[in-house]
VEXFISE-158110 format. One record per residue (C-alpha): residue in one letter; z, x, y; chain; residue number from 1. Coordinates in Angstrom, 2 decimals, always signed. Each point is the difference from the previous one (the first is absolute). Example, Ala and Ser with C-alpha at 12.3 -4.5 7.8 and 13.67 -1.06 7.14 Angstrom:
2
[r "a",[+7.80,+12.30,-4.50],"A",1]
[r "s",[-0.66,+1.37,+3.44],"A",2]
# end
This chain:
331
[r "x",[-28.97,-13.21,-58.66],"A",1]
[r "x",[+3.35,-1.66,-1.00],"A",2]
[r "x",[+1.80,+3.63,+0.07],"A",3]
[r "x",[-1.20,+1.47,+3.03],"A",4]
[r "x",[+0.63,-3.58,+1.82],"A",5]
[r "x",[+3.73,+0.51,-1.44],"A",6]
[r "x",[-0.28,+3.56,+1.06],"A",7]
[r "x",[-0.68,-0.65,+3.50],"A",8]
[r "x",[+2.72,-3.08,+0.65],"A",9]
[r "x",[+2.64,+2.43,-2.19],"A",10]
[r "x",[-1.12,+2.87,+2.75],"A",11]
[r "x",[+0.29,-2.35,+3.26],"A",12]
[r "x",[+4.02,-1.20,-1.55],"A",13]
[r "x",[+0.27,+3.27,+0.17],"A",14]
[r "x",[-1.19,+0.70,+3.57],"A",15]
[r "x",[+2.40,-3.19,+0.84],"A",16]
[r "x",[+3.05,+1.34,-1.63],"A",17]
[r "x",[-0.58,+3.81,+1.60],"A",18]
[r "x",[-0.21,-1.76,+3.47],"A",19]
[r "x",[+2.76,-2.66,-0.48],"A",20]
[r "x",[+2.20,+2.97,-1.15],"A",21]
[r "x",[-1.37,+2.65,+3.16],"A",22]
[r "x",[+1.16,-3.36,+2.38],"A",23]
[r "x",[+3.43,+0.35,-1.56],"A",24]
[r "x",[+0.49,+3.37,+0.32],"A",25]
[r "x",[-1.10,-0.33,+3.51],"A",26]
[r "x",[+2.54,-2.93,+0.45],"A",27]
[r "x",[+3.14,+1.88,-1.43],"A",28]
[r "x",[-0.85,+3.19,+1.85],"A",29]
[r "x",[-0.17,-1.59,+3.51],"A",30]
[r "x",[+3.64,+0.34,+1.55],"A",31]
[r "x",[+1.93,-2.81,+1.06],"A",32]
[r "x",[-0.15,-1.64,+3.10],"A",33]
[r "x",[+3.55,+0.32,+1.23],"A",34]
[r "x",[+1.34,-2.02,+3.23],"A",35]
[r "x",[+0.98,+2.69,+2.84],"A",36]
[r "x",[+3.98,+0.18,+0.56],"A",37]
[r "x",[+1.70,+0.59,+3.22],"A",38]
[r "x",[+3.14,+2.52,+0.33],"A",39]
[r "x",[+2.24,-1.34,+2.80],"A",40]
[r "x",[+1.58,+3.48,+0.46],"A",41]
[r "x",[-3.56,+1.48,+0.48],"A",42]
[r "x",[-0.75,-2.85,+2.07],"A",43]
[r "x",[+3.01,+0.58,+2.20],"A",44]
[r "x",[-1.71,+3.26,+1.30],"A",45]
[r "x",[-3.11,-1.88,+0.27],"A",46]
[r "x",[+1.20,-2.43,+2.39],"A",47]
[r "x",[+1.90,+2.45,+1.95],"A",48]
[r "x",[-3.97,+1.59,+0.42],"A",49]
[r "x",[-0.72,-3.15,+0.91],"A",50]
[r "x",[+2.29,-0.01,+2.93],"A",51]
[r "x",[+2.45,-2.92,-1.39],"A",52]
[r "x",[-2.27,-2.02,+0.05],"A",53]
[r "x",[+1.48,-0.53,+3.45],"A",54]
[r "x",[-1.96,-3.15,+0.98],"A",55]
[r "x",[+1.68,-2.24,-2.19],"A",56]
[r "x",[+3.82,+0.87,+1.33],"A",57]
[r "x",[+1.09,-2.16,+2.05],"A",58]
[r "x",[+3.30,-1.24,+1.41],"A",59]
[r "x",[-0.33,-2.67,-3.32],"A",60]
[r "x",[+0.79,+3.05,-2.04],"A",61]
[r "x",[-1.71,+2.89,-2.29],"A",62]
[r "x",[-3.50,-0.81,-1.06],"A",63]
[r "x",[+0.66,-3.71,+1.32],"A",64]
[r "x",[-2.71,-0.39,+2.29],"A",65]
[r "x",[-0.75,-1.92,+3.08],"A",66]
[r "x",[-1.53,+2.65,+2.30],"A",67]
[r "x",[-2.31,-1.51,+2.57],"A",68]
[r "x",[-2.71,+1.02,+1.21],"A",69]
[r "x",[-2.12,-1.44,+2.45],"A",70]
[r "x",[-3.52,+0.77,-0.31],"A",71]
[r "x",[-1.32,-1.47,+3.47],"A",72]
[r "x",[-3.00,-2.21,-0.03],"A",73]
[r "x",[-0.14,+0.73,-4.18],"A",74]
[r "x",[+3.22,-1.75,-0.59],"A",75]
[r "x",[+3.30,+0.67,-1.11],"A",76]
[r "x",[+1.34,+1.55,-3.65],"A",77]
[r "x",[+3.69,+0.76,-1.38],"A",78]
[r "x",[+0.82,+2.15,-2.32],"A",79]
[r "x",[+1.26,-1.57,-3.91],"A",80]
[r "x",[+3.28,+0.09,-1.44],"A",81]
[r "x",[-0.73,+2.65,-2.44],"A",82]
[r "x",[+3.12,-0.14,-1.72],"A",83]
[r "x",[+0.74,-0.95,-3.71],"A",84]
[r "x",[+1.05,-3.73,+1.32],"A",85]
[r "x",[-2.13,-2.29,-2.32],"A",86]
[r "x",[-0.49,-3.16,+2.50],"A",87]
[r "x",[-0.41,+1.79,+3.52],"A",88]
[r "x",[-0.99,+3.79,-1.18],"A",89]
[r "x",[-2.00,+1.41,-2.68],"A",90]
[r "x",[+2.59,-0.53,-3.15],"A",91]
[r "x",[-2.67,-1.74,-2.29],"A",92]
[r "x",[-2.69,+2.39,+0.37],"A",93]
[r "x",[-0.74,+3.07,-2.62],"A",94]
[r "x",[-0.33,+3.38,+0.56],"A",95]
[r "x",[-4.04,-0.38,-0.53],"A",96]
[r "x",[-0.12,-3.18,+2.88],"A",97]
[r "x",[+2.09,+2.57,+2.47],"A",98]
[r "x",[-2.16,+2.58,-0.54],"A",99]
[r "x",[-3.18,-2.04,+0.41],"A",100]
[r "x",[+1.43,-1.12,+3.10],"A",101]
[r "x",[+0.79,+2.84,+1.31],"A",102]
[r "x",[-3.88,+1.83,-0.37],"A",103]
[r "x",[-1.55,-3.36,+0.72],"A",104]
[r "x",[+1.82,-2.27,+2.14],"A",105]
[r "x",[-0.49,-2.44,-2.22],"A",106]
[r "x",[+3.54,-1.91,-1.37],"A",107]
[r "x",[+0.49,-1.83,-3.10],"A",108]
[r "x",[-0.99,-3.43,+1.36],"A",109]
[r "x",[-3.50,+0.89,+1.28],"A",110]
[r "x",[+1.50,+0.50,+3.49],"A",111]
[r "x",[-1.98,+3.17,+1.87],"A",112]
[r "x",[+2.32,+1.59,+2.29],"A",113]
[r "x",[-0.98,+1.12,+3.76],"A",114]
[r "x",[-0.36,+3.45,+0.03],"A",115]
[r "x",[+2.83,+1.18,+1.82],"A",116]
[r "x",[+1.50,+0.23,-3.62],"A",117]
[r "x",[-1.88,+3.32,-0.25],"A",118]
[r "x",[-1.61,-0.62,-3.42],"A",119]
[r "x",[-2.63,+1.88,+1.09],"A",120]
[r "x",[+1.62,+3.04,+0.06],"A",121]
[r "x",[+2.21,-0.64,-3.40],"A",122]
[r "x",[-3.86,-0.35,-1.60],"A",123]
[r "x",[+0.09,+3.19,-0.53],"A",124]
[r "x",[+3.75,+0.47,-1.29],"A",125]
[r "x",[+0.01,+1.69,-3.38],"A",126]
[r "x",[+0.90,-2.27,-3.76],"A",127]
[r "x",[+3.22,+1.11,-0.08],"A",128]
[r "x",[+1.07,+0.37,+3.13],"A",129]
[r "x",[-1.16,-3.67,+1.18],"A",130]
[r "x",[+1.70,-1.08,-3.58],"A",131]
[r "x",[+2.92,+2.30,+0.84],"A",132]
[r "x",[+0.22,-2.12,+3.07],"A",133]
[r "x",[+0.05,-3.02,-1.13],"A",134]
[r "x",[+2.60,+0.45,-2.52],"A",135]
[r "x",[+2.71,+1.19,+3.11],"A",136]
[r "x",[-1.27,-2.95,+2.34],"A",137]
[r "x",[+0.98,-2.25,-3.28],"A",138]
[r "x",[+3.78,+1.56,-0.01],"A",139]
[r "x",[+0.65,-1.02,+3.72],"A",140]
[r "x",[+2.58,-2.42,-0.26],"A",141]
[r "x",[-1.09,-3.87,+1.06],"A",142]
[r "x",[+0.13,-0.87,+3.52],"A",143]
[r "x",[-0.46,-4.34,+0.32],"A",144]
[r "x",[-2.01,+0.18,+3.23],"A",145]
[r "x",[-3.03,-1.79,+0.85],"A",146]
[r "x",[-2.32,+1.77,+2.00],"A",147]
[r "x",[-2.47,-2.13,+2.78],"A",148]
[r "x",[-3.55,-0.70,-1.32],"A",149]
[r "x",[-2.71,+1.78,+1.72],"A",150]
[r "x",[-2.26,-1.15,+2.39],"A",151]
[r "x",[-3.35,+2.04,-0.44],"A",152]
[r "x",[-2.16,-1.41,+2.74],"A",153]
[r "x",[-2.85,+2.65,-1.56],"A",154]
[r "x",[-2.28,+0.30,-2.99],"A",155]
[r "x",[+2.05,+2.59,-2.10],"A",156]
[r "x",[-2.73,+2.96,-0.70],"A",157]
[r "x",[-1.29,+0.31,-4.05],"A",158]
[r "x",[+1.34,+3.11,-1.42],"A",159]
[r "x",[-1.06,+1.54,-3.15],"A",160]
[r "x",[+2.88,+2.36,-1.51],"A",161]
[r "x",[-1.25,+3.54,-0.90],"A",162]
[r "x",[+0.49,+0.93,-3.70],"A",163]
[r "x",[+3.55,+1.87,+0.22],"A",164]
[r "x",[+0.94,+3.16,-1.24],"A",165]
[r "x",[+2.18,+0.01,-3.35],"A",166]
[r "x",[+2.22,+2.58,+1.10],"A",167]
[r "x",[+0.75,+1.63,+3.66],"A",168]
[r "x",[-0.79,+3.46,+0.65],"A",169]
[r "x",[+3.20,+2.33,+0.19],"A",170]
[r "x",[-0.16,+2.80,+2.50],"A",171]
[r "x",[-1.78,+1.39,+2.89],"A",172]
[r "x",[-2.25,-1.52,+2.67],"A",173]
[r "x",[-1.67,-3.05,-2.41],"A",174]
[r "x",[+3.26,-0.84,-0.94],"A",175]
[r "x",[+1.00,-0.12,+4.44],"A",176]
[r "x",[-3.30,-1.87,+0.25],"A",177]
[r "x",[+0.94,-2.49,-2.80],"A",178]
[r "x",[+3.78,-0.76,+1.45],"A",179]
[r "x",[-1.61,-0.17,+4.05],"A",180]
[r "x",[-2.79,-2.33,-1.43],"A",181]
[r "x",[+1.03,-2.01,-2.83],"A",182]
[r "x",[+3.73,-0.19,-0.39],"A",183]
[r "x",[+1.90,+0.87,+3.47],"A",184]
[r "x",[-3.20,-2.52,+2.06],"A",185]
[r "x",[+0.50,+2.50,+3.03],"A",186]
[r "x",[-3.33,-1.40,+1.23],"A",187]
[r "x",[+2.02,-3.34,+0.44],"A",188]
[r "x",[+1.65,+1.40,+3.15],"A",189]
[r "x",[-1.95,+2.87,+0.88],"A",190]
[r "x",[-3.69,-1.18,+0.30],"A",191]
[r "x",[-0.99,-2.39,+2.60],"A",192]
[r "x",[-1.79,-2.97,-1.17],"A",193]
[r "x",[-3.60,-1.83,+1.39],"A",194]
[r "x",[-0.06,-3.39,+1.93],"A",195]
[r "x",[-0.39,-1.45,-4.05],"A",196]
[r "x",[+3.25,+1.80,-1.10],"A",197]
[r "x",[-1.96,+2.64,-2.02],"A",198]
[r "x",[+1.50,+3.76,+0.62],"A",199]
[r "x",[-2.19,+1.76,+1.98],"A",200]
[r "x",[-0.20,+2.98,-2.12],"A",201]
[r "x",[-1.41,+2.52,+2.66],"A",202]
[r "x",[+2.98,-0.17,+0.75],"A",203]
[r "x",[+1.96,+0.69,-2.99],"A",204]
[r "x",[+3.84,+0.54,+0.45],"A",205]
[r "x",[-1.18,-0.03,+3.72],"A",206]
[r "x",[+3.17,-1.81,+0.82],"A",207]
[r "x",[+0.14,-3.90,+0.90],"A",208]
[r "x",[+2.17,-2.56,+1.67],"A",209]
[r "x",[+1.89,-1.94,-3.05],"A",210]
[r "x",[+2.71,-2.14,+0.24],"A",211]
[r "x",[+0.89,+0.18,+3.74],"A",212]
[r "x",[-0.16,+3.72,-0.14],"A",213]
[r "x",[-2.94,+2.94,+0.14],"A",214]
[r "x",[+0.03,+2.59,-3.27],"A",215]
[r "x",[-0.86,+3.27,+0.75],"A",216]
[r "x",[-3.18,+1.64,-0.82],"A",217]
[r "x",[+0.50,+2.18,-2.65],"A",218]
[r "x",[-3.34,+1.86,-0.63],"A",219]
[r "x",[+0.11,+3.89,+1.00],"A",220]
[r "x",[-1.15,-0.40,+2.94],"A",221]
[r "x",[+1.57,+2.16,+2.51],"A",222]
[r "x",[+0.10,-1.30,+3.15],"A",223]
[r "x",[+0.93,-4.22,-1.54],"A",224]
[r "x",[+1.22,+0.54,-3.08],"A",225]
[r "x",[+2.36,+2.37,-2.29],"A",226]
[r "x",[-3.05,+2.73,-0.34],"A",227]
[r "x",[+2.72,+2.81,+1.18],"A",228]
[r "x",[+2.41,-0.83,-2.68],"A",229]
[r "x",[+0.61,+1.66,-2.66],"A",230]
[r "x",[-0.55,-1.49,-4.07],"A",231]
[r "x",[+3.88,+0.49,-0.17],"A",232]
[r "x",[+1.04,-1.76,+3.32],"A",233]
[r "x",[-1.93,-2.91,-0.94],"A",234]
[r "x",[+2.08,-0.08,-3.52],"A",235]
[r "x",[+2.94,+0.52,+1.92],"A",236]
[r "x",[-0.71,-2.84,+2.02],"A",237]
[r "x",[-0.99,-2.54,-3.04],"A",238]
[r "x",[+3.38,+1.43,-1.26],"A",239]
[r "x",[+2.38,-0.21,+3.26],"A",240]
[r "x",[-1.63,-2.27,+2.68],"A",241]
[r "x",[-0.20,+3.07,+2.14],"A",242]
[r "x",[-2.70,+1.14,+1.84],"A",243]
[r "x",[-0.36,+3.97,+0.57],"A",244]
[r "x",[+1.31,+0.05,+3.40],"A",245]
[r "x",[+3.50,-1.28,-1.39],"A",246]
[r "x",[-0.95,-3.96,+1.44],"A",247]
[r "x",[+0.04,-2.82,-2.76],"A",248]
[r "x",[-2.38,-2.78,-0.76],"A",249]
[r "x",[+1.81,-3.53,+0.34],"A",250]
[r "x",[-1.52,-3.23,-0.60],"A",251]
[r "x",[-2.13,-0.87,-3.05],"A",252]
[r "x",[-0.74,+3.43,-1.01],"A",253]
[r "x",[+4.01,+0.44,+0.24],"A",254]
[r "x",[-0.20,-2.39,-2.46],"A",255]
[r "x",[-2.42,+1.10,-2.02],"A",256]
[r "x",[+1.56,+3.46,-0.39],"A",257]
[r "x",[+3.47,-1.20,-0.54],"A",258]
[r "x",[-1.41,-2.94,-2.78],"A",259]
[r "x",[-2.77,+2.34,-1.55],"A",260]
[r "x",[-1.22,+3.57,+0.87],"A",261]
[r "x",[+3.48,+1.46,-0.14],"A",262]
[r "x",[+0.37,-0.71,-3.68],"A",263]
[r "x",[-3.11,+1.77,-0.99],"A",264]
[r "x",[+0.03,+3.23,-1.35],"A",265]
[r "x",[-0.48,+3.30,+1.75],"A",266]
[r "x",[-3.38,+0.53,-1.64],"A",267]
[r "x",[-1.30,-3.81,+0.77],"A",268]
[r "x",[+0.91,+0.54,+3.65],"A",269]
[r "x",[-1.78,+3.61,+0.09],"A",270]
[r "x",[-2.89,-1.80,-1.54],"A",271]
[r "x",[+0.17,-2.66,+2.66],"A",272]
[r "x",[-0.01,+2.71,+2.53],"A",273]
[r "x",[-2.62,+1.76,-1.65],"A",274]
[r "x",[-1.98,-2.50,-0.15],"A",275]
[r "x",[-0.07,-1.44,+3.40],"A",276]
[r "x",[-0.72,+3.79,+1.36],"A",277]
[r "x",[-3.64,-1.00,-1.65],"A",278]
[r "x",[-1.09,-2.61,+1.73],"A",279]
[r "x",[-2.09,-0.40,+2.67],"A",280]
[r "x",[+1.70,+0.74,+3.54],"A",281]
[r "x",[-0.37,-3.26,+2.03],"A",282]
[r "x",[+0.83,+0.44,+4.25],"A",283]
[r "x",[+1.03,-3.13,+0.45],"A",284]
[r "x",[+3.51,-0.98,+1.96],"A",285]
[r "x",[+0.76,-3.68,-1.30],"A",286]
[r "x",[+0.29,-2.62,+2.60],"A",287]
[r "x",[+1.74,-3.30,-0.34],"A",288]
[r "x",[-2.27,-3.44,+0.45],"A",289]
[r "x",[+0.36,-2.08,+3.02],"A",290]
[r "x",[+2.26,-2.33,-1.76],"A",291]
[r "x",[+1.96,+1.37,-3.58],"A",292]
[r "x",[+0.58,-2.46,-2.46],"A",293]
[r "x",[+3.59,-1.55,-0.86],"A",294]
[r "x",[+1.34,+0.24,-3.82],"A",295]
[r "x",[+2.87,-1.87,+0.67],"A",296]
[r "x",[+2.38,+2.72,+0.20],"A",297]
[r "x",[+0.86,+0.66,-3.64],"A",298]
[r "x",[-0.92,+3.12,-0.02],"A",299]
[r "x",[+1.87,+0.79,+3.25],"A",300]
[r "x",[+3.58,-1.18,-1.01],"A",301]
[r "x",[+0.98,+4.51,-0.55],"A",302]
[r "x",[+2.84,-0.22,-1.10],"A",303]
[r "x",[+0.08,-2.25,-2.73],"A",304]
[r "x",[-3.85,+1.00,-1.43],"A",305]
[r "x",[+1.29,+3.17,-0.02],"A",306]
[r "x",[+2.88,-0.96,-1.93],"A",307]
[r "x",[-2.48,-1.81,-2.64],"A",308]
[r "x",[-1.98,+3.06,-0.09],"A",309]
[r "x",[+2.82,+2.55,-0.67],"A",310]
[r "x",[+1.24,-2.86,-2.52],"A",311]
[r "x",[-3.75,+0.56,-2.08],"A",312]
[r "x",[+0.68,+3.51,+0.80],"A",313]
[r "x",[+3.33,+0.06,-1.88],"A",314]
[r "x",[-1.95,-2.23,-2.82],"A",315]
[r "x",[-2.97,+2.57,-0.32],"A",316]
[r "x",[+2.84,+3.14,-0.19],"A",317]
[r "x",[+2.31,-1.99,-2.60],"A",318]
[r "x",[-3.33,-0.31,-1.94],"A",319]
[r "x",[-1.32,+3.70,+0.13],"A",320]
[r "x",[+3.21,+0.82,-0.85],"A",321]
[r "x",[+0.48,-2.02,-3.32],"A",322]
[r "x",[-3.22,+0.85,-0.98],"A",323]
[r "x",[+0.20,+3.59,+0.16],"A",324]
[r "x",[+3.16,-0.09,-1.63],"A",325]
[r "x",[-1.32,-1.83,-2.57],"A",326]
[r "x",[-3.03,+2.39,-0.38],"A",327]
[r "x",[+3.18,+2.91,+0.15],"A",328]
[r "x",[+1.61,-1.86,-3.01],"A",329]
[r "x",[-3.47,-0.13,-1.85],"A",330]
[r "x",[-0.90,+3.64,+0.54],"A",331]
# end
């Protein structure tokens, strides 16, 4: 009885040490959990797709903030000093708190941010590029410049991020859909929004009034919108500012070709292009509302935004630049 009592507790030690030793092996195999890095040369192209980030240059300087814009009976937001500035900007804040803010709206200090910071749209930005991202926005250099407080007269609406995508797709139309809807936010200007501020997405990149001005509808539409242009006009446009009858686009989307869509690559832009030749075609001629909105008239001071822009322009070139010399030298 003594023996086979032995037998058994010598045969369940046994059973222990086999599954304490399987749990170890299982342990050590498991990879690493390793933090996600940004690449502020990569990122410089990203923020170039993201049009500059054009919202948050102001006459205060590059990435300093102080945008208004006035929301009408929901209040009244400005836009942060995003710049590397520790007491007025973002200088204190990681990589990982950027990037959080940027897909959720959500900053460091619990704060949830209206959204006309379009953190809706970055929900969907890829790991690295949102990562990417943050690691340029950390380079600008610090601007001191205290932005106003808002004054949200509205509940902000709950959002819950999607999960992201690790990477970004790379060619073709998915990778025109993911710039246009997840990156670039053309559906910031281009779609019309309800009474509540939500886009109205029948009619997507319908064309909209925004900031004192009316975008154009750009669904393939013939008679309303660019349906009779060709994939490579439209690149040409996002490349030049010029429309296929030889006329140029001023205003914001000046701005936002100058500051962003002329840095991309030929293939982004023909993915772009590609893309928006997919959508649904929306008639729809976009008609201003009986009273636009004031944003203080940042954005409207030409010359010298467009001097900030071509400055972040000459920032994003000096950084392709080093870095492909520097992938040259490591080939």
């Amino acid at each position: 009885m003594q023996r086979r009592i032995v037998a058994v507790a010598l045969f369940a030690a046994a059973l222990l040490m086999m599954a304490i030793a399987a749990l170890n092996a299982t342990v050590q195999a498991a990879p690493p959990v390793q933090e996600l890095k940004g690449d502020a040369q990569r990122g410089a192209y990203v923020f170039a797709a993201a049009a500059g980030c054009g919202c948050h240059i102001t006459a205060a300087g590059f990435l300093a903030g102080g945008q208004k814009f006035d929301l009408g009976p929901a209040g009244v937001v400005y836009s942060r000093n995003i710049t590397s500035d520790p007491e007025t900007g973002i200088g204190n804040w990681t990589e990982a708190e950027i990037v959080t803010t940027i897909r959720t709206g959500k900053t460091p200090d619990g704060e949830t941010l209206f959204p006309v910071m379009p953190y809706m749209t970055y929900s969907g930005m890829a790991d690295q590029d949102a990562y990417d991202l943050a690691a340029f926005i950390k380079t600008a250099p610090p601007i001191k410049n205290e932005t106003p407080k808002d004054d949200i007269k509205v509940p902000i609406p709950p959002f819950s991020p999607p999960k992201a995508p690790a990477t970004a797709p790379t060619e073709g139309v998915t990778r025109g859909e993911y710039l246009v809807k997840n990156v670039s936010d053309c559906s910031g200007c281009h779609t019309p929004t309800d009474a509540q501020g939500a886009p109205d997405m029948t009619k997507f990149l319908a064309g909209a009034p925004i900031e004192g001005e009316l975008s154009a509808n750009i669904t393939p539409d013939k008679e309303t919108g660019i349906g009779n242009w060709t994939e490579e006009q439209i690149a040409n446009l996002l490349k030049t500012g010029q429309r296929p009858d030889g006329s140029a686009v001023s205003g914001l989307m000046a701005l936002v070709v100058q500051g962003g869509f002329s840095k991309l690559t030929d293939a982004d832009r023909a993915a772009i292009a590609a893309y928006l030749k997919t959508i649904p075609a929306v008639n729809n001629v976009p008609k201003a509302p009986a009273a636009l909105p004031s944003t203080g008239g940042n954005l409207y001071n030409l010359p010298l935004t467009l001097a900030l822009v071509s400055l972040g322009g000459v920032l994003l070139i000096v950084g392709v630049f080093v870095w492909r010399s520097s992938a040259r030298r490591k080939m």
